[in-house]
N, C-alpha and C positions, 0 to 999 in steps of 0.2 A: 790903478786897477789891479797892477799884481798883487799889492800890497791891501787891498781889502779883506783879507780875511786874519790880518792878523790885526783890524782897528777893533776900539772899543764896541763897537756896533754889532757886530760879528761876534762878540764873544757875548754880550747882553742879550743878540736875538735868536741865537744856531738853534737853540729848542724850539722856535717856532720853524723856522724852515722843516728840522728833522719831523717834526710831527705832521706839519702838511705833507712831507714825502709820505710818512708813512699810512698816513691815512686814504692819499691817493691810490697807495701798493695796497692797499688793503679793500679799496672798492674796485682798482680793476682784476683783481683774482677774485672779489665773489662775485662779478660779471662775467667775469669768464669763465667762474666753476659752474654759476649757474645756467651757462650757453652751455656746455657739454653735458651737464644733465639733460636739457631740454633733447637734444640731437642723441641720447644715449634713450632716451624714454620711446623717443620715433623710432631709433633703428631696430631697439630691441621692444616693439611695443605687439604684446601678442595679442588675436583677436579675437580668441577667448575668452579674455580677461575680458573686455569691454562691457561696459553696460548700456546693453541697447533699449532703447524704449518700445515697449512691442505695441504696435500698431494695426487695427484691425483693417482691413481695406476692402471698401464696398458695404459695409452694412450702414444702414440710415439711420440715420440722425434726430 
């Protein structure tokens, strides 16, 4: 077991392992960037800016 990484195997496939690592680091940072957008958009979400639907109330139909 210690000796696995220095068999033929380990050297024909380390590009696939590195690329699955680094494809995993790369969808959990744009998950996570895109969690602190979302929670940056709520905290700092002004309500001014918003676009309300204006709605008349009580006149018939």
């Amino acid at each position: 077991m210690r000796d696995d990484f220095l068999s033929g195997d380990w050297a024909a496939n380390r590009h696939h392992l590195s690329a699955g690592i680094d494809k995993l680091a790369g969808n959990v940072a744009r998950i996570v960037g895109d969690t602190f957008d979302a929670l940056t958009r709520q905290q700092f979400d002004a309500p001014w800016r918003r676009h309300w639907r204006h709605v008349k109330i009580g006149t018939p139909r």
